[in-house]
N, C-alpha and C positions, 0 to 999 in steps of 0.2 A: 078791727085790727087783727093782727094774724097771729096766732100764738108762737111765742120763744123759746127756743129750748134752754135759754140763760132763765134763770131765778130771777123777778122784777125789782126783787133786796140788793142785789149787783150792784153798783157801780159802774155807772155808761150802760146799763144794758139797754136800756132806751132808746142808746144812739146804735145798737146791736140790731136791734128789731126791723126786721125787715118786710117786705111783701111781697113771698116768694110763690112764684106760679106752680100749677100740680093740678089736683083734679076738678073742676068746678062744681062749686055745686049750689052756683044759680046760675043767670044766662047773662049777667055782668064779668064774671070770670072774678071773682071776690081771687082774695088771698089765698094762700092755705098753705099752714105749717110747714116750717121747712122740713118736718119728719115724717113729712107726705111724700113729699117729692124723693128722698133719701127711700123712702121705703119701694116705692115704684122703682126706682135705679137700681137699685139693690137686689129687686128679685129680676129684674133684666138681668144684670150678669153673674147672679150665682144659679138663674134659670139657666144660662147658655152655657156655663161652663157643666151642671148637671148635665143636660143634654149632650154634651160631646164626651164627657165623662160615662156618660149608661153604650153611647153609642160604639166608644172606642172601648169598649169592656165585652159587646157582642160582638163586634165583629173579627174577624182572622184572614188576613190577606195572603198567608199565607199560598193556597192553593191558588190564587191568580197571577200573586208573582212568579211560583215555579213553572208555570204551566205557560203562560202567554210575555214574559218580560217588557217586552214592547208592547203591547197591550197597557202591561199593567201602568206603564213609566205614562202612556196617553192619558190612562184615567185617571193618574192621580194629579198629573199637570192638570187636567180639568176642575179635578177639586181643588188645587191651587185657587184655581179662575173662581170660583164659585165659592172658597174662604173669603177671599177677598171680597167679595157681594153681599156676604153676609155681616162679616165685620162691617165697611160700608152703612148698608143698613142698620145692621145695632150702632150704631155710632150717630147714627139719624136720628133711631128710636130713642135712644138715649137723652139727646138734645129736646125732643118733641116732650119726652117723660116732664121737661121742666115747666111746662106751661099749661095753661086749664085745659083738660083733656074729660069728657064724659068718663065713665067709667068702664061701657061696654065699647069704645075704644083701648082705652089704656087696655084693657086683661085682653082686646084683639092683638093691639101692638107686640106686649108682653110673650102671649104663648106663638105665635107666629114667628118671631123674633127666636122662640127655644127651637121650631120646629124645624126652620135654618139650621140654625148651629147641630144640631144632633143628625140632619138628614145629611149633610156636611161631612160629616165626619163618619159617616157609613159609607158615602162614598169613597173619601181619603182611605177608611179601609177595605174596601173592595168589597164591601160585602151587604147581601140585598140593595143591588144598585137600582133593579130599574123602580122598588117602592119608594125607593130613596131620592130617585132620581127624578119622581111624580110627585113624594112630599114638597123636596125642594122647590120645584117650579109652581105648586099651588100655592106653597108659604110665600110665595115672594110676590106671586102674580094678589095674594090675598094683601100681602101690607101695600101694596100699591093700591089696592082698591080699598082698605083703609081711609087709607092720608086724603084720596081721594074723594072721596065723600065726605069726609068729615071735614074737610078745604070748603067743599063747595055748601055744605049744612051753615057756614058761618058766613060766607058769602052773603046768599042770601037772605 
C-alpha cells in the first residue's frame, strides 16, 4: 500500500489513501507516495522558472532592439512561437511526472524540460541566440526522443 501523508490516527484517513503513480520502482508500476510525485512536479516548475530566471538575468536585448527593430520584433515573435512549445511541453512533462516513470527518465524529462525554458528565454532576450537557438532544438528534439523510447520499452 502506498504511504500517506495523513497520520493513520486520522479519522477517514483510510478512505484518504490513495495509489498514486510517480516513479517505479519495480516493473509492475507499484504505487508510490504521493510526495513522490509532488516532488518531481515541484522541481519541474521551480527548475523552469530558475532557468528563465538565470536566463533573463544574462541577457540584455538592448543592442538588438536599437540596432535592427524589425529584426528584433521577428525574433522575439519567434520566441513567442517557441514559449509556447515549451509551455506545451512542460505541461506534457508535468502530466507524464504523475505516472511510474524510471528514474533516468524522470531527471531526462526534468532537466530538458529546464533547458527549454532558459534557452527560451535567451532567445526572448536576444541574447546568445544561435547557442540558444541549438540548446532549444536539441532539448526538444531530446524529450521527443525521451517519450519515445521509453513508450516503446513498455510496449514491448
Amino acid at each position: 500500500m502506498a504511504q500517506s501523508i495523513l497520520p493513520s490516527s486520522w479519522p477517514g484517513s483510510s478512505a484518504l489513501r490513495r495509489r498514486t503513480p510517480g516513479l517505479a520502482g519495480d516493473p509492475l508500476g507499484s504505487a508510490v507516495p504521493l510526495t513522490a510525485v509532488a516532488l518531481l512536479r515541484s522541481a519541474l516548475v521551480l527548475g523552469c522558472v530558475l532557468a528563465v530566471a538565470v536566463a533573463a538575468w544574462l541577457g540584455d536585448p538592448t543592442g538588438y532592439l536599437s540596432a535592427d527593430p524589425p529584426l528584433a520584433r521577428l525574433l522575439r515573435g519567434m520566441a513567442l512561437i517557441k514559449g509556447m512549445i515549451a509551455i506545451a511541453a512542460a505541461v506534457a512533462v508535468f502530466w507524464r511526472l504523475g505516472w511510474p516513470a524510471s528514474q533516468r527518465a524522470a531527471a531526462a524529462y526534468l532537466v530538458f524540460c529546464w533547458l527549454l525554458a532558459g534557452s527560451t528565454m535567451c532567445i526572448w532576450q536576444l541574447s546568445h541566440l544561435v547557442p540558444a537557438a541549438l540548446l532549444y532544438h536539441a532539448a526538444a528534439l531530446s524529450l521527443l526522443l525521451v517519450s519515445c523510447r521509453e513508450r516503446s520499452a513498455r510496449v514491448h
